[in-house]
C-alpha positions in Angstrom: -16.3 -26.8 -8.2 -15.3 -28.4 -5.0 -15.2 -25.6 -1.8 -11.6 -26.7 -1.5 -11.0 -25.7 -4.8 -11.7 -22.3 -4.1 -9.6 -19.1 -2.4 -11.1 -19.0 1.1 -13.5 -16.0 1.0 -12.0 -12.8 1.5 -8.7 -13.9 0.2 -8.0 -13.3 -3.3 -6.1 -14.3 -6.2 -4.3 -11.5 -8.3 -4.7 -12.4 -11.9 -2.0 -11.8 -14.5 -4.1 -9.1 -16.1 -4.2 -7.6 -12.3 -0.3 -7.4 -11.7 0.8 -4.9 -13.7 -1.3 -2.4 -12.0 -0.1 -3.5 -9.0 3.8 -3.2 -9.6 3.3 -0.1 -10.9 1.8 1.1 -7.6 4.3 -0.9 -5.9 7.4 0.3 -8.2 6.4 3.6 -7.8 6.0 3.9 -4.0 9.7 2.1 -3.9 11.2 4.8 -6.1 9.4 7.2 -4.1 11.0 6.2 -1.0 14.6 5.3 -1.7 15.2 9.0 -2.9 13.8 9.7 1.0 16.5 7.6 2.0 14.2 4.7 3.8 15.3 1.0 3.6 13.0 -1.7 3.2 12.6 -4.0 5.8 11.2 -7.7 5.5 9.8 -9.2 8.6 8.0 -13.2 8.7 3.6 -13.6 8.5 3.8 -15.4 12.0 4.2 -14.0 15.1 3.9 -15.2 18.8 0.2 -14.1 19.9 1.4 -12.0 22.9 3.5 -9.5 19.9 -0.3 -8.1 19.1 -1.8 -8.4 22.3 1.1 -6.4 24.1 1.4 -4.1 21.6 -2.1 -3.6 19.7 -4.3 -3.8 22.6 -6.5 -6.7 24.4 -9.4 -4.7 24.0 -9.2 -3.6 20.8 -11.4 -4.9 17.8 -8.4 -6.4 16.1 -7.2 -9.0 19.2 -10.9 -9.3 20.2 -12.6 -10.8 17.4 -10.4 -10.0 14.1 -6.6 -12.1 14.3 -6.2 -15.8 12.9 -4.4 -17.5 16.0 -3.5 -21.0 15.9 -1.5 -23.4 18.3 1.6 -25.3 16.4 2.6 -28.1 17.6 4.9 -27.0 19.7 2.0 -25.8 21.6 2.9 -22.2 21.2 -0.1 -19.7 20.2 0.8 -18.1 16.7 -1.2 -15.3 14.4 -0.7 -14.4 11.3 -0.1 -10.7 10.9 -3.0 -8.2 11.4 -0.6 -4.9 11.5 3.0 -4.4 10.3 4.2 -2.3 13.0 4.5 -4.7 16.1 6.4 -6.7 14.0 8.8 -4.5 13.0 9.1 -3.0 16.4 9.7 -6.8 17.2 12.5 -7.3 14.6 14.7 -3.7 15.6 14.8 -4.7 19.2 15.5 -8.4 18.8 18.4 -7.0 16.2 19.6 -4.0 17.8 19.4 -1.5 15.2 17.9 1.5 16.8 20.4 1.3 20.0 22.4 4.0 21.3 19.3 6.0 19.9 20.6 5.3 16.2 17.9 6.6 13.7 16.0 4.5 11.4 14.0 4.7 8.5 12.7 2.1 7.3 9.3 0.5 5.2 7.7 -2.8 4.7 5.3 -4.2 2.0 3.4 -7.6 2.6 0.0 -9.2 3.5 -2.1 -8.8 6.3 -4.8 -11.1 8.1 -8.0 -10.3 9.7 -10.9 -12.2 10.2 -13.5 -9.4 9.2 -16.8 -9.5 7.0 -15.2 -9.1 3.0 -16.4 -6.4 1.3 -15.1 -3.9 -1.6 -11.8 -2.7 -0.1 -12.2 -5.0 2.8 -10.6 -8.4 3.2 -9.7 -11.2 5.0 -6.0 -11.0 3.5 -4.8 -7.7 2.3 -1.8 -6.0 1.4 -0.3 -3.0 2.9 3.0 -1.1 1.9 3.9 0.4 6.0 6.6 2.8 7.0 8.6 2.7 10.3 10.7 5.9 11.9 12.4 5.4 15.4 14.4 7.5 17.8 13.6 11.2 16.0 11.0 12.8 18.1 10.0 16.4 16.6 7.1 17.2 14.2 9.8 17.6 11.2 9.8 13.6 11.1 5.5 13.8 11.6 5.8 16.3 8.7 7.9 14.6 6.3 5.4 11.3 6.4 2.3 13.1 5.5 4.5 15.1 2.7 5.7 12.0 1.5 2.4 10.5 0.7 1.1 14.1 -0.5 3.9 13.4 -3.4 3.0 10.2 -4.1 -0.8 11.0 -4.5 0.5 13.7 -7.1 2.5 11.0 -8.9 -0.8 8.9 -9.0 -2.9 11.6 -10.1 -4.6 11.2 -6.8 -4.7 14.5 -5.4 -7.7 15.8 -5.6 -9.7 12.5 -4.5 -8.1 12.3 -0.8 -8.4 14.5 1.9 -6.0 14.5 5.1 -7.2 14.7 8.6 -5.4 15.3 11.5 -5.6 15.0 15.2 -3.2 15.0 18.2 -4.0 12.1 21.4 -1.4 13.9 23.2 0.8 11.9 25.8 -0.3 8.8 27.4 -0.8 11.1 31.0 -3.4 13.9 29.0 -4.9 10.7 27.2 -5.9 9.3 30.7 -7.3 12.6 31.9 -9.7 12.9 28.4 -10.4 9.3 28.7 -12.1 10.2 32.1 -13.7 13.2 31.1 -15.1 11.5 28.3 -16.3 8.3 30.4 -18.4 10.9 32.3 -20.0 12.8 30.2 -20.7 9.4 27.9 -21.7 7.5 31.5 -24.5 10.5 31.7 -26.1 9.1 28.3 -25.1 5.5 28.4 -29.1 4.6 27.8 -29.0 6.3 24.9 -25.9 5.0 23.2 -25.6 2.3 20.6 -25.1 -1.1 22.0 -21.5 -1.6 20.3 -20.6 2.3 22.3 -21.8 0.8 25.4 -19.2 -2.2 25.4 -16.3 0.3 24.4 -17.2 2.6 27.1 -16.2 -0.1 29.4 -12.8 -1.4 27.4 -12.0 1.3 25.0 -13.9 4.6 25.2 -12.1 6.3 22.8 -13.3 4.3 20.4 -16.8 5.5 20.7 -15.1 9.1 19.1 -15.1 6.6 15.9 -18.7 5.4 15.7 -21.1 5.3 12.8 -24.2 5.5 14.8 -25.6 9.1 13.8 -27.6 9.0 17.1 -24.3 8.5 19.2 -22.8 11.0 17.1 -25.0 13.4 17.9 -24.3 13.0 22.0 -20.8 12.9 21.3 -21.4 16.6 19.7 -21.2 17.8 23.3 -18.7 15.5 24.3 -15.5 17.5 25.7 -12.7 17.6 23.1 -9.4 16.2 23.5 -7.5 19.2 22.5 -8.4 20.5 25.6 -6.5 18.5 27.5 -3.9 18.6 25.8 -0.5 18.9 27.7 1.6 21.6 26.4 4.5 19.7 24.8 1.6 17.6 22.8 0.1 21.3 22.2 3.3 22.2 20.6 3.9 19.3 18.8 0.7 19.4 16.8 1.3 23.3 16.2 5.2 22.4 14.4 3.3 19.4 12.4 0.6 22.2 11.1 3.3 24.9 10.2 5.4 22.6 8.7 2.1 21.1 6.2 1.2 24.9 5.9 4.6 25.8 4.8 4.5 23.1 2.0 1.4 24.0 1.2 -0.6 20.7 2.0 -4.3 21.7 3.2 -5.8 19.3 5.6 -8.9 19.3 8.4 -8.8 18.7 12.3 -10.7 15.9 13.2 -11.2 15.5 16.7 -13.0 12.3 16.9 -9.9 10.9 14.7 -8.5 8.1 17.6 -7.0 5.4 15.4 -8.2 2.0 16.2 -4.6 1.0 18.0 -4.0 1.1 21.6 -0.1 2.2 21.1 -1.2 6.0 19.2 0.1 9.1 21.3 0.3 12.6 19.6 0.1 13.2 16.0 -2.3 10.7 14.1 -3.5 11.3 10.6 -5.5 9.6 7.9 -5.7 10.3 4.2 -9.8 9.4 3.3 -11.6 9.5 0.0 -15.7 9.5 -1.0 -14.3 7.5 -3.9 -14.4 3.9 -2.8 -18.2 4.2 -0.9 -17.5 3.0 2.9 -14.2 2.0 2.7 -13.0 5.6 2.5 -9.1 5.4 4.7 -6.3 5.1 2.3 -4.0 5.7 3.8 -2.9 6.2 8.4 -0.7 6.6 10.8 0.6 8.5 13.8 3.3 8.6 16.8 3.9 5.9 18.9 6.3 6.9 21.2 6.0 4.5 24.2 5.5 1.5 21.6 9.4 0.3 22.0 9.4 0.6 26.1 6.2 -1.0 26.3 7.6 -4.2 24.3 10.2 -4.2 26.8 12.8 -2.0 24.6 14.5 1.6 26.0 12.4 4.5 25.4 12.8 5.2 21.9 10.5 7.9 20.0 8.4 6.2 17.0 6.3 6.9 14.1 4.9 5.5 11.0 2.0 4.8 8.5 0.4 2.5 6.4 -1.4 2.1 3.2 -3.8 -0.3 1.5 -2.6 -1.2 -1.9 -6.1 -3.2 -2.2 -8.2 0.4 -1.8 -5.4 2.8 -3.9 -5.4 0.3 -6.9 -9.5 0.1 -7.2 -8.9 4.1 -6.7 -6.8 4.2 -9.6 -8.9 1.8 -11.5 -11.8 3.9 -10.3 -10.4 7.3 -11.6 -9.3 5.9 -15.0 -5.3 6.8 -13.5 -4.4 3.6 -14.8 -1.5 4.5 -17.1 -2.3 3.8 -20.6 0.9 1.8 -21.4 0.0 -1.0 -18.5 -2.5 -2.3 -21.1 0.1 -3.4 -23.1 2.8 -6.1 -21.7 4.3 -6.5 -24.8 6.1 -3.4 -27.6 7.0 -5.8 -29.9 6.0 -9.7 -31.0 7.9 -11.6 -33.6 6.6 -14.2 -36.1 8.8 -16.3 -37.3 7.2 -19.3 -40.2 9.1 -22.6 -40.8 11.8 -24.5 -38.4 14.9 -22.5 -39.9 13.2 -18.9 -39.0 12.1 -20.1 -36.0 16.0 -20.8 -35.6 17.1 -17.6 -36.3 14.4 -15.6 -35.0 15.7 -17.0 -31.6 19.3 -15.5 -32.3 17.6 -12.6 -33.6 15.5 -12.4 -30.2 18.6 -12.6 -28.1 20.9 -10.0 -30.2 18.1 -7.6 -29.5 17.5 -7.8 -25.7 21.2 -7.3 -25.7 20.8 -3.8 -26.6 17.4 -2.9 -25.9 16.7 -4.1 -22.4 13.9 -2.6 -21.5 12.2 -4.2 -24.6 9.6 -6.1 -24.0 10.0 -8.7 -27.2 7.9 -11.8 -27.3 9.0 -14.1 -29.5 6.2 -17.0 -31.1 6.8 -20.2 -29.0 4.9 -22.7 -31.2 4.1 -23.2 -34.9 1.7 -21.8 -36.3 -0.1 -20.3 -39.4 0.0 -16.8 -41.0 -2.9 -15.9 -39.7 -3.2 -17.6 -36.6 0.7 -16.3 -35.5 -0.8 -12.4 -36.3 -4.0 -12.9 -34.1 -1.4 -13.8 -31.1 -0.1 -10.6 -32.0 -2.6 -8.2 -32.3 -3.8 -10.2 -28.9 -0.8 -9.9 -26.9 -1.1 -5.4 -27.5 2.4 -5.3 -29.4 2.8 -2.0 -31.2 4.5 -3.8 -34.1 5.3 -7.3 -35.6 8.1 -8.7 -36.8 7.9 -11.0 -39.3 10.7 -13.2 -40.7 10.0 -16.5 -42.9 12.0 -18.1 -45.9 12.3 -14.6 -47.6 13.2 -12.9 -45.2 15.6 -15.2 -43.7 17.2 -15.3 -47.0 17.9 -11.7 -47.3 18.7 -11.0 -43.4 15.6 -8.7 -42.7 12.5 -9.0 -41.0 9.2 -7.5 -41.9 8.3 -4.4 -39.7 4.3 -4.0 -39.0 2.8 -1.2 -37.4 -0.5 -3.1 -35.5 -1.7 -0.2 -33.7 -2.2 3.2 -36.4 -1.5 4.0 -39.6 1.7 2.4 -41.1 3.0 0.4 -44.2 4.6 -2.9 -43.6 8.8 -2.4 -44.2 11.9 -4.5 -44.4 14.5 -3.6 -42.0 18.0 -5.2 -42.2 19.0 -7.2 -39.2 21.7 -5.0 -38.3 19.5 -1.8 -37.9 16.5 -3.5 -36.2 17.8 -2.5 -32.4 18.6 1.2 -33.6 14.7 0.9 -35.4 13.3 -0.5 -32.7 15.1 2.2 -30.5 13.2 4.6 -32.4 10.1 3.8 -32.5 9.4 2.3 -29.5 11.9 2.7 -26.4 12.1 6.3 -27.4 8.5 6.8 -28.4 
């Protein structure tokens, strides 16, 4: 096949077969936060360039070497997306909505674009569902993210395969005095860091907290530790966030390497990881951003906020057989209908019944076909039952009632009780 007749590596397709595993996800993280009491938020793909480089970082991996940036013809230097929160940040101050220091709460869900090597859980386009709190400033707020999440891992069945790790950057004043502790102690064994630690240590050393090199781990295990520089509002801060998880009951680990990848983190940060999906272990991250808003030219307005990977959580449910046995099936109930005048009324008949059973799912045969051909589609398309209505039937207003999954004789039902049958044995269970 012809290379432009393919998806552009690292940028899927999601099949029909694919979808409803996805909406469930999705559906169930909406549910989840309405009854919080966020609203959802929609905000464009494009952005001006500056957005991400004020916001995320020049010197970050993401603005570096990672963003898809483009001139339009207007001339003006464009990216698609690589992070949901500059973008919403973006859309509350060019609308108002968090002025005179009104709270809100507020998610997103969408793609994301990064140009990064594609691997399982990695890609170049990838969907995230993100969250969004400004102007509330105590660790209640910090608190109620994580258990939120915690929730909806129970509601997955994903509990016991994540793990939450916490850490506090403290303000942007005790992040510059560890940042120059750190360059001196790392300065002391720059010969023997890894070539990638060396480059941060002269852009972003905190950064070299997050490195895979086990050698470079090792000297960081000397390294001195950000929580003691903390400043004592950050020191307090982190202490409400951990009574408030202990009080709920949700365990979790200090991570002091944990630093986030974003330039605009101050305080609480937190990731939920898993050894479930090999290298590609973060679910799930976040933190406070508190001088995000002023820095993008807004009044200094508290913030904080998470995303997820829907990409990572749906191979995790996939991965942990979570997958909801009833996904498997798109359709309850599939009705075969033989010669032009039951086709007719099996239309009707269709219609009466999605009246009162909405939920339903009813496929109705679209074409001719035989006996045996019209059943196969059937027993294909997962349907609990058939219904079957030709000349016979038609003449004495029922259909015939066919269990296809389990034991069960074939019945005549009456058109008039089908919805209250159907009802019963398949909205109802």
């Amino acid at each position: 096949m012809s290379k432009s007749l393919q998806a552009i590596r690292g940028m899927n397709d999601i099949l029909p077969e694919q979808t409803p595993l996805w909406r469930y996800f999705e559906g169930t993280v909406a549910r989840l936060l309405d009854n919080y009491g966020y609203r959802q938020i929609r905000m464009p793909i494009v952005e001006f360039t500056e957005l991400f480089k004020r916001s995320i970082g020049e010197v970050t991996d993401i603005v570096e070497k990672e963003m898809y940036t483009f001139d339009d013809r207007n001339g003006d230097s464009l990216t698609l997306r690589p992070e949901g929160t500059a973008a919403c940040v973006r859309a509350v101050l060019e609308h108002g909505i968090t002025g005179g220091g009104q709270v809100q709460k507020l998610w997103y869900i969408g793609p994301m674009f990064r140009h990064e090597r594609p691997q399982k859980g990695r890609y170049r386009q990838f969907h995230q569902i993100g969250l969004e709190v400004f102007n509330l400033d105590g660790p209640d707020i910090d608190a109620e993210l994580i258990v939120m999440t915690w929730r909806l891992w129970g509601e997955l069945g994903l509990r016991d395969a994540v793990k939450l790790e916490l850490n506090s950057l403290g303000t942007s004043e005790s992040r510059g005095r560890y940042r120059e502790a750190l360059v001196e102690f790392l300065s002391a064994h720059l010969d023997k860091l890894d070539e990638d630690s060396q480059r941060r240590l002269k852009t972003n050393p905190l950064r070299v907290l997050d490195t895979k090199n086990a050698d470079t781990q090792a000297i960081l295990a000397d390294a001195p530790k950000m929580a003691d520089y903390l400043d004592d509002e950050s020191r307090a801060h982190f202490e409400g966030l951990k009574a408030r998880l202990d009080a709920v009951g949700i365990p979790y680990v200090i991570n002091p390497k944990l630093v986030r990848g974003l330039d605009y983190y101050s305080k609480t940060v937190f990731e939920w990881v898993t050894d479930k999906l090999g290298a590609q272990g973060t679910v799930c991250a976040g933190g406070r951003y508190d001088g995000l808003v002023e820095q993008m030219g807004g009044k200094p307005t508290p913030g904080v906020g998470f995303a997820m990977g829907i990409e990572r959580l749906v191979l995790m449910l996939e991965a942990l057989d979570k997958v909801p046995e009833e996904l498997s099936r798109q359709v309850d109930v599939y009705l075969c209908a033989f010669g032009e005048a039951a086709e007719l009324a099996a239309l009707s008949l269709s219609e009466r019944i999605r009246d009162q059973l909405p939920n339903l799912r009813l496929q109705i045969n679209a074409g001719a076909g035989s006996f045996k051909s019209q059943f196969k589609k059937a027993d294909k398309s997962g349907a609990l039952y058939a219904l079957i209505l030709g000349d016979d039937e038609l003449a004495q207003q029922v259909v015939g009632f066919k269990p296809l999954r389990g034991q069960g004789e074939q019945q005549s039902i009456a058109w008039d009780a089908l919805a209250a049958h159907l009802a019963t044995c398949v909205v109802q269970g």
